[in-house]
C-alpha positions in Angstrom: -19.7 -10.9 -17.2 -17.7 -13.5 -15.3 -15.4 -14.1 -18.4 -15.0 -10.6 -18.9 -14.0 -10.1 -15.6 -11.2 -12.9 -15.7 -10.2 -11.2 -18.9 -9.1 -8.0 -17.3 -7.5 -9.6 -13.7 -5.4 -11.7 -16.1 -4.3 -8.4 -18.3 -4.1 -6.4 -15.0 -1.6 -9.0 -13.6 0.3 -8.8 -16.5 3.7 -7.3 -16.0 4.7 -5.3 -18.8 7.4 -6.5 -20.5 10.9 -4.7 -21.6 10.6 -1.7 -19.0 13.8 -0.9 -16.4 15.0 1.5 -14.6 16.8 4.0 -16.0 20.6 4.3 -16.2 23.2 6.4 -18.1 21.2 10.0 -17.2 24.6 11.9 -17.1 24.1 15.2 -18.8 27.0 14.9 -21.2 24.9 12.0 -22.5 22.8 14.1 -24.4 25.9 15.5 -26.6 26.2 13.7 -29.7 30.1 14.7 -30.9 31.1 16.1 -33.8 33.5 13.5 -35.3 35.0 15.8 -38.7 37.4 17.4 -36.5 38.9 13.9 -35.7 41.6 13.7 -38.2 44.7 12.9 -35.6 44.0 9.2 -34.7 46.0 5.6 -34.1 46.9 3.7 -36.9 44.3 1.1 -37.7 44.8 -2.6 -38.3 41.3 -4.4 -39.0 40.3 -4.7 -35.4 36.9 -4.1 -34.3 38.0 -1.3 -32.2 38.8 0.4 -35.8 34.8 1.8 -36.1 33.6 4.3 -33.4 29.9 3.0 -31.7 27.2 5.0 -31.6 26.2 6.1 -28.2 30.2 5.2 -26.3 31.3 7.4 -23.9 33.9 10.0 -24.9 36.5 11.9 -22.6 38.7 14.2 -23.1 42.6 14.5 -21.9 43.9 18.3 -21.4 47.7 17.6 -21.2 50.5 20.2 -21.2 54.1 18.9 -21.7 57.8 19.9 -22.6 58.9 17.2 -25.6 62.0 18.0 -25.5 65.5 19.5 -23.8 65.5 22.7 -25.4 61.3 22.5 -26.7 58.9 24.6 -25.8 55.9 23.7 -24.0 52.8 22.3 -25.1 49.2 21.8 -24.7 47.0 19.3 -26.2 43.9 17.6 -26.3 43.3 13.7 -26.4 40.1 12.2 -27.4 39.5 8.6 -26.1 36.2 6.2 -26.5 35.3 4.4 -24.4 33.6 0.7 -25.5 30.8 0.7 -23.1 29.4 -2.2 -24.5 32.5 -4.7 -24.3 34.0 -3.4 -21.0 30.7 -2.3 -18.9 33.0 -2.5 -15.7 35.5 -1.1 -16.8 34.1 2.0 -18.5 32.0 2.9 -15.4 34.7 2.5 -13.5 36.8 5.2 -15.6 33.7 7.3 -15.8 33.2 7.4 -11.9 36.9 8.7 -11.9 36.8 11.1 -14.5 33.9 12.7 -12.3 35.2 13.0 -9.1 38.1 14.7 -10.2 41.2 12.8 -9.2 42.5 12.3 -12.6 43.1 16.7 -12.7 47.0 17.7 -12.0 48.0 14.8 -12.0 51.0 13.5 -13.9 51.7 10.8 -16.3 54.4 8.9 -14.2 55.3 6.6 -16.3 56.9 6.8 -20.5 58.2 4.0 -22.2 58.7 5.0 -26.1 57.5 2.5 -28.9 55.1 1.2 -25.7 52.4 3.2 -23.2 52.5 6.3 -21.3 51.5 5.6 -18.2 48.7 7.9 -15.5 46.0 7.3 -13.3 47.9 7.5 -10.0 45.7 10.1 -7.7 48.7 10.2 -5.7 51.1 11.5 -8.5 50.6 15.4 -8.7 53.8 18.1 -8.1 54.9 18.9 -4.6 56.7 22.3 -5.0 58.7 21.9 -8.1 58.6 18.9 -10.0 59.7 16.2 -9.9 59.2 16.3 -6.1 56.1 14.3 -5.2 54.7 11.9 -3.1 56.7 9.0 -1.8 53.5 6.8 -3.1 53.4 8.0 -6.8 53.2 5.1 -9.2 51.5 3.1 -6.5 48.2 4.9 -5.7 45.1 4.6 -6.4 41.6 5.2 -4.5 40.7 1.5 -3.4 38.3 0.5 -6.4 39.8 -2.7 -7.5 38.0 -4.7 -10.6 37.5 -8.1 -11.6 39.4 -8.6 -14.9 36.8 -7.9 -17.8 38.1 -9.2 -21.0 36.6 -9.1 -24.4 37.3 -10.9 -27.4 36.7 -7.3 -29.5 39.1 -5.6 -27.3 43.0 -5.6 -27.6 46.0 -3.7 -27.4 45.9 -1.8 -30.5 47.8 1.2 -31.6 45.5 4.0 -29.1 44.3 1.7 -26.9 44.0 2.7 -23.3 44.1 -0.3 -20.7 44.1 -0.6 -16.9 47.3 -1.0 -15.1 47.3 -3.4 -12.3 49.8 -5.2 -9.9 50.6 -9.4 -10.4 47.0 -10.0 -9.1 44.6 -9.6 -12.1 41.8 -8.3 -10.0 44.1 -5.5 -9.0 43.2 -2.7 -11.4 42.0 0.8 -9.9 42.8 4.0 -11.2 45.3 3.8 -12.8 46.1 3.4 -17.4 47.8 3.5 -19.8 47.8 4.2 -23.8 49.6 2.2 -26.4 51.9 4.6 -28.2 51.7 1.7 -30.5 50.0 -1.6 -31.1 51.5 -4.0 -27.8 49.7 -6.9 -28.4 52.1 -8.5 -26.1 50.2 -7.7 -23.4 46.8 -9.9 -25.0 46.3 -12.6 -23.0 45.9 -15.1 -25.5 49.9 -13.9 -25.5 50.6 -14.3 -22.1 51.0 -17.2 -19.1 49.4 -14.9 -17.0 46.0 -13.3 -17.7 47.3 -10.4 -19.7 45.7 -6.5 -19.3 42.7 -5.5 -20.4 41.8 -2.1 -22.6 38.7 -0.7 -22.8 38.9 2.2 -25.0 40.6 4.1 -27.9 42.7 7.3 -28.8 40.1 9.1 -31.6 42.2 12.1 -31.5 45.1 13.8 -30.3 47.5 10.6 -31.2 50.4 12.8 -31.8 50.4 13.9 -28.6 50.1 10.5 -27.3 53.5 10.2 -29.7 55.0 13.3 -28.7 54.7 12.3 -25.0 56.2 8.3 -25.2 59.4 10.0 -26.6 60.0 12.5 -24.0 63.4 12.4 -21.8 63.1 10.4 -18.7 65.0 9.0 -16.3 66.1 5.9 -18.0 66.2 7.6 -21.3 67.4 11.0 -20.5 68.5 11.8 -24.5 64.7 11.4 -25.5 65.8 10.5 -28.8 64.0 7.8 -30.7 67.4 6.5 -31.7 69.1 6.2 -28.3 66.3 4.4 -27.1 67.3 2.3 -23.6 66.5 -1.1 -23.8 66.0 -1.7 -20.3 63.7 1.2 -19.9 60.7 0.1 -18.0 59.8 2.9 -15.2 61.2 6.1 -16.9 59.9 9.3 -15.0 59.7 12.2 -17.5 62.5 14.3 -16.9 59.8 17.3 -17.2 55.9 17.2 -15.8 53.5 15.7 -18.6 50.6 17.2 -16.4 47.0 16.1 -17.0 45.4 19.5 -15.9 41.8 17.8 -16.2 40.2 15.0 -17.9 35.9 15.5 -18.7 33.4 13.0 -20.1 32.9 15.7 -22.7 29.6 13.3 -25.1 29.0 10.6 -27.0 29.7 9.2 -30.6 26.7 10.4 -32.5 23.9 8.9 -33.7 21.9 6.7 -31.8 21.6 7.2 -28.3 22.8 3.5 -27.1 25.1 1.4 -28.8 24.2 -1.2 -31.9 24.4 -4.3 -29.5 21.4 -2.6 -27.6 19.6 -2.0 -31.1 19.9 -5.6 -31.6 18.8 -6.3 -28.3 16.1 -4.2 -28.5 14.7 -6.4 -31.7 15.3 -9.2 -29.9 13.3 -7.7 -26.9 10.4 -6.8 -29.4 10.2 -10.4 -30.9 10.2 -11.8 -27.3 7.5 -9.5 -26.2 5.5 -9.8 -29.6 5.5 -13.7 -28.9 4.8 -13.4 -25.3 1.7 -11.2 -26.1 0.3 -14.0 -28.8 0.6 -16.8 -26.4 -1.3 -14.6 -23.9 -3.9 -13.4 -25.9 -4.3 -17.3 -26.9 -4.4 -18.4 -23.4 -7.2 -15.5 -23.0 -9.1 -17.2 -26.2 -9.1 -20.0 -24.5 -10.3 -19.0 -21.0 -13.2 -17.2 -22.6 -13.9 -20.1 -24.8 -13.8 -22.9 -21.9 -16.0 -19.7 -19.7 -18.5 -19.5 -22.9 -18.9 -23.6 -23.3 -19.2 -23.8 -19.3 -21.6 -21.0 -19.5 -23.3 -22.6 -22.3 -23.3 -26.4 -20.8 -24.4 -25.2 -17.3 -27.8 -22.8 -19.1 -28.4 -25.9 -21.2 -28.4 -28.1 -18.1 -30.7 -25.7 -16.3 -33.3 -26.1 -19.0 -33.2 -29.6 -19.1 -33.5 -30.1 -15.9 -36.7 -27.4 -15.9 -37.9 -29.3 -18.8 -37.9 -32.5 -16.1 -39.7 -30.9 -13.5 -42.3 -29.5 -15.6 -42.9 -33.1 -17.6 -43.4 -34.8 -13.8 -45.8 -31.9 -12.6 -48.1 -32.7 -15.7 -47.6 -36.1 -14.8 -48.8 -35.8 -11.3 -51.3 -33.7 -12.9 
């Protein structure tokens, strides 16, 4: 009875291992994507960006723009990933700001062709007719600075989207950027400074990410590929490239979670199979040393009966 009893304190002291709370319960979580429609992506170099993840965040960019002086306007949708996984920070970070809202009718503020389009600024939306704006525009954000969160999987690929940030590296708050091509200039392993860090990638819609790099602005007013200004470096579209909204729209099907957290789950699995033999021995042996003390302390008992008896007949 008594090693019975130690038995089931020690398994009810257990704590069970590989349970925590729960995280990620977003709604748009549950919508695995349908990826066949993606046919209008970055060019792809080998990276390890190259292969959507199962289970990554996807958002979606509603963008209406003029590409030209005498074009007409157009709308467009631009599918971005987002590598949960590499960038945790990051990505929540992103995620938080998609769902407040304070990405929709804003602008992007900033087009450099053959480099990023740049958006992100809260503070960057039309005042009467464009271009008027506020005085703030390319400057805002909402006060939710990160730590610099580099990965070696992530770079600046062709589609990348990165997080713009002031000379401070832990500067980066709202507002990013695209690669309208690869700009691995900005990798820090290609920098004295710390370089930028991306966290995601264009799965669809790169055209428009094209389309919008090459639009007239301020320091290139022709928006002709071939007249390019070499000194461009803040050029204001000439016409609003408006964001109307931006939605965490699902995730990249199949499982629910990414592969890292598959193989962390396996790992999880050995460690708790392991943890549950070395219990399970440790309760053998309990029981064992219980039984022999048991055992020892009964035989003891009669012995010493045995003794008593013996000097009775003695005495007798």
């Amino acid at each position: 009875m008594r090693a019975a009893a130690i038995i089931l304190t020690v398994l009810f002291l257990c704590p069970i291992v590989g349970t925590s709370a729960e995280t990620g319960e977003e709604s748009w979580r549950s919508n695995e994507l349908d990826m066949s429609q993606w046919t209008d992506g970055p060019v792809l170099e080998g990276s390890p960006m190259d292969n959507p993840r199962p289970g990554n965040a996807v958002l979606l960019i509603e963008v209406e723009y003029q590409p030209g002086h005498f074009s007409s306007e157009v709308s467009g949708e631009i599918v971005i990933e987002l590598f949960e996984e590499w960038a945790p920070n990051t990505t929540a970070n992103m995620v938080m700001h998609v769902e407040s809202g304070i990405y929709d009718g804003i602008f992007f503020h900033r087009v450099i062709d053959d480099f990023v389009t740049q958006s992100g600024d809260p503070t960057c939306k039309t005042t009467g007719i464009y271009p008027a704006t506020s005085f703030q525009c390319g400057s805002g954000g909402d006060g939710h600075t990160l730590d610099m969160e580099h990965n070696e999987n992530l770079s600046h690929v062709d589609g990348a989207i990165g997080m713009a940030r002031s000379q401070d590296p832990d500067s980066a708050d709202s507002q990013w950027y695209i690669c309208e091509t690869e700009a691995h200039n900005l990798d820090p392993e290609n920098r004295d400074d710390e370089g930028y860090v991306t966290f995601g990638i264009v799965r669809n819609g790169m055209s428009h990410v094209r389309a919008i790099a090459t639009v007239p602005t301020s320091d290139d007013p022709t928006g002709e590929e071939i007249v390019v200004n070499p000194a461009s470096s803040a050029g204001r579209p000439v016409y609003e490239v408006r964001i109307n909204n931006i939605d965490m729209i699902g995730v990249i099907p199949g499982s629910i979670g990414n592969q890292d957290s598959e193989e962390e789950n396996v790992t999880m699995f050995e460690e708790t199979a392991t943890l549950s033999i070395k219990i399970v021995s440790i309760l053998i042996l309990i029981t064992s040393l219980v039984t022999v003390a048991v055992v020892l302390y009964q035989k003891r008992t009669e012995i010493e009966e045995i003794e008593i008896l013996e000097a009775e007949l003695i005495d007798d």
